[in-house]
N, C-alpha and C positions, 0 to 999 in steps of 0.2 A: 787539125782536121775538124768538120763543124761535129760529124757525131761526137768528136770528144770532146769539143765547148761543150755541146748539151748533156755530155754525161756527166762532165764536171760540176754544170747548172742544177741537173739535177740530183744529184749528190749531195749537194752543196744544201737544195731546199730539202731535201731528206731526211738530212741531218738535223733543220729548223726543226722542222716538223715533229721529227721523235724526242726533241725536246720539251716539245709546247705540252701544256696538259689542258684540257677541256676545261672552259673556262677561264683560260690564258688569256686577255688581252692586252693590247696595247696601243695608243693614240695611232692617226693616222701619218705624224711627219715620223715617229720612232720606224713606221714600217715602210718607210722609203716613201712616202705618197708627199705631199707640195708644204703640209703644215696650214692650207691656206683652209675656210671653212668659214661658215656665218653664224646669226642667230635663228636660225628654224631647226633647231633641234641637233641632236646625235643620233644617225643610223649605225647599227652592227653589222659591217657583213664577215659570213661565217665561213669557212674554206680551208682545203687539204692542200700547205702548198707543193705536196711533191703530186700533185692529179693540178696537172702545169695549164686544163681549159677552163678551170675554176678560178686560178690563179690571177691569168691571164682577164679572164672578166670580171673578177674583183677589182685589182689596179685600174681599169677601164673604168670601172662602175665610179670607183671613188673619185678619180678625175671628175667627171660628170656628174656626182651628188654636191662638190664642195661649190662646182660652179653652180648648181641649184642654192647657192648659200646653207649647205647643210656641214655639220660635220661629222667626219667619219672615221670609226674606228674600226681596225681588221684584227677579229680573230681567227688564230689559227688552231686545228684541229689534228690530228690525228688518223680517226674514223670518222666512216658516213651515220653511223649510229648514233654518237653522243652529241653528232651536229645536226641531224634533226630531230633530236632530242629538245635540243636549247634553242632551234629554230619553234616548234612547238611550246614553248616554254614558256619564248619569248624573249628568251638572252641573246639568242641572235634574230636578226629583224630581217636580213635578208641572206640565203645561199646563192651564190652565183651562177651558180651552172650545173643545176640539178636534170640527174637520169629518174624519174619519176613515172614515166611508163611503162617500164619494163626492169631495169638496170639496180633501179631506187624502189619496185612495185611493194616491195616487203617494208620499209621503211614509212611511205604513204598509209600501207595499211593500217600499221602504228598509230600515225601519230598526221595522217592526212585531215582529219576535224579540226585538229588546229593551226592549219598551215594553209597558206592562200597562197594559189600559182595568178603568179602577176604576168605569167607570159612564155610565152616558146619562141626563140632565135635562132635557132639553128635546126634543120629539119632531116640530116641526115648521120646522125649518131650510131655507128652499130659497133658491138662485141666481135672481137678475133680470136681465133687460135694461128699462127703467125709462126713460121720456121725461116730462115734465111733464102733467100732465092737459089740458092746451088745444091738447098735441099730437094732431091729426085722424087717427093711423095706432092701433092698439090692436094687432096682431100684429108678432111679428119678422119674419113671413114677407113685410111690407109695407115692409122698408127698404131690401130690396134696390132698388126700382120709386123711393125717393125718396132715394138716396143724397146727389144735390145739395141737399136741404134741410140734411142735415147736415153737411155740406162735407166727407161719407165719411171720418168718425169717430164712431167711439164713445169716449166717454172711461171709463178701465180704474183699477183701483186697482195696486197695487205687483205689478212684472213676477213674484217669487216664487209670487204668490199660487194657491191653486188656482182659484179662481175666475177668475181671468186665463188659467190655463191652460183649464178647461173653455170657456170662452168661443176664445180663439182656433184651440182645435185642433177642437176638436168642433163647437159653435156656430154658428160665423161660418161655415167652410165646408159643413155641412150646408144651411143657409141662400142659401148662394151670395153669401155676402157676403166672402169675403175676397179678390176682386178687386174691390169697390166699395169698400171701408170698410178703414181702418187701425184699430186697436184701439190707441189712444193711453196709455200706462201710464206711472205714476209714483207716487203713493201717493194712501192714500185722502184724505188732505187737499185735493192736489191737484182730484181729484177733484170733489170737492165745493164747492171754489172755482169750475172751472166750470159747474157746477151752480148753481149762487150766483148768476155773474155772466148766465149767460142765462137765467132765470129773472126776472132782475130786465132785462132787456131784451128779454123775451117772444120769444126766441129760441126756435127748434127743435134739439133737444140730444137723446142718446141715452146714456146711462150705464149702468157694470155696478155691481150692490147683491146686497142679499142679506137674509133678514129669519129671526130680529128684529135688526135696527138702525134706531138713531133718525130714521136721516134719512126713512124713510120717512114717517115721521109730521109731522115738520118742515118738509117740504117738499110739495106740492102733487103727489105725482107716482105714477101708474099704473104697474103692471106689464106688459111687453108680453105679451098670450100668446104662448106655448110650443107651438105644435101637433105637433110634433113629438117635444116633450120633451129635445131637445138641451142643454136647462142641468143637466137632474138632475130625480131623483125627489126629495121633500123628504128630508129627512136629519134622527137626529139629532143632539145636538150633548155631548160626550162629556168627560171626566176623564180625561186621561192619567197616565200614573204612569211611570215610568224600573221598568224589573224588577225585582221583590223588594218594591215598595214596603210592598205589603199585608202582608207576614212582618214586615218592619223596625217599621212603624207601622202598629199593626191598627186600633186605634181609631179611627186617620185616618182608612182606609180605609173604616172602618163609617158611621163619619160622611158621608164622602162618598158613599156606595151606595145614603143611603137620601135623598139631594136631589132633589125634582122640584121644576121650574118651571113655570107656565103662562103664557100671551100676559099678561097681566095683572102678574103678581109680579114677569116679567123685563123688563117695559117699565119700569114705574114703579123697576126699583133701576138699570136703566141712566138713566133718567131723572135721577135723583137725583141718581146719580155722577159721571155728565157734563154736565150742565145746569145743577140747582140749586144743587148744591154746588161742585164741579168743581174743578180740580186743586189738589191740595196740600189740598183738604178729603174725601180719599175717607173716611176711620175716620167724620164725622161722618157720610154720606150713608148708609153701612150701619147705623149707628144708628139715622138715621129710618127706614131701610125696614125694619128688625126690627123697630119699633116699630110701623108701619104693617103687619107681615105676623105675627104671633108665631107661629103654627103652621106659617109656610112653610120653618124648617130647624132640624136636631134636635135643635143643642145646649141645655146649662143656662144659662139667661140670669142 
């Protein structure tokens, strides 16, 4: 079934990822990308690969810097902390698909003076709290009243995350839920395991997500309204760069400023990257979705 290609996918990068330590890298052919690249330099890009929209526009990215004649190495991360840490630092040169208005706003606050946004592609990013569609509640405002279905939990993706953070600082207690309900964290894999697993025992479950990501669509499951708006206004979803970048490498930069995606472009290359093709085959998945998209990004093919 496809939910279970993707849960396998992302499991699979879950596992990368709890490997990798901060500061981990490795060339671009060792991490699946073409091996191909020029003499105008090496760019860093920095990314989480079990958070599959960062993933997914890295591999892109890198297609697209080596044909700039650049070469490219991808590191991978962990947390969003130590990676706009080293995007700030300058170890990493560019994050892929940065939440920086709201999602990422504590992180800018940090370390925003030394990081230069090269650009916004995507303009409809928002925060979930997310139950299965057979679940009979449709607002957050209704979980405080059934806590014991859920055995007062929501299950959370990795404690760094901003969306872990919105959710438990803002969220949960606007709501009145942070003396009924623990906000259970550990990564997004996790996660989606149980999700997985009550799902497939028609269990009552409450999860935090966020869109675009796949699992939305892979699995059966409702957003809860927001009435109050306590997850976030949607956001979009952004190109970082370490300071300087644009002066160092202008062309990068041009290239990257003039990327937009729509629900459509960015579902089907996450699709590709994580589903159909999946790890260690990302160079082929961006192949097909340039082939399936030719006017959706700037370069000469």
């Amino acid at each position: 079934m496809k939910k279970q290609r993707h849960l396998a996918a992302t499991l699979a990068l879950g596992a990368a990822a709890a490997l990798a330590l901060a500061g981990c890298t490795s060339g671009n052919q060792a991490e699946g990308g073409s091996g191909e690249g020029g003499g105008k330099g090496t760019i860093t890009l920095g990314f989480l690969p079990s958070w599959t929209d960062g993933l997914s526009t890295a591999y892109l990215l890198e297609d697209q810097l080596e044909k700039l004649g650049y070469t490219v190495k991808m590191q991978t991360l962990t947390e969003a902390g130590p990676l706009y840490a080293g995007l700030a630092q300058g170890d990493v040169d560019i994050y892929p698909s940065a939440w920086p208005e709201l999602t990422h706003k504590s992180y800018m606050d940090t370390y925003g003076d030394s990081i230069e946004d090269l650009g916004s592609y995507y303009d409809n990013a928002k925060l979930t709290i997310a139950v299965p569609s057979y679940v009979d509640i449709d607002s957050i405002d209704q979980l405080q009243a059934n806590a014991a279905r859920f055995d007062g939990k929501i299950y959370g993706i990795e404690p760094g995350a901003g969306l872990t953070k919105q959710t438990q600082e803002v969220a949960m207690p606007g709501y009145g839920l942070d003396g009924d309900f623990e906000l259970v964290t550990s990564s997004t894999a996790a996660m989606l395991t149980e999700l997985d697993n009550a799902i497939a025992a028609q269990k009552d479950i409450a999860v935090t997500l966020w869109r675009p990501f796949w699992a939305n669509d892979a699995y059966d499951v409702k957003d809860l309204a927001d009435p109050q708006g306590l997850m976030g206004d949607p956001e979009k979803l952004h190109f970082l760069g370490t300071a300087g970048f644009a002066e160092k490498y202008p062309d990068a930069a041009d290239l990257i400023a003039g990327i937009q995606l729509d629900d459509a472009q960015y579902g089907s290359l996450e699709d590709l990257v994580v589903n159909e093709y999946g790890e260690g085959r990302e160079a082929d998945a961006v192949d097909a979705w340039l082939e399936q998209n030719p006017a959706a990004y700037p370069t000469q093919r």
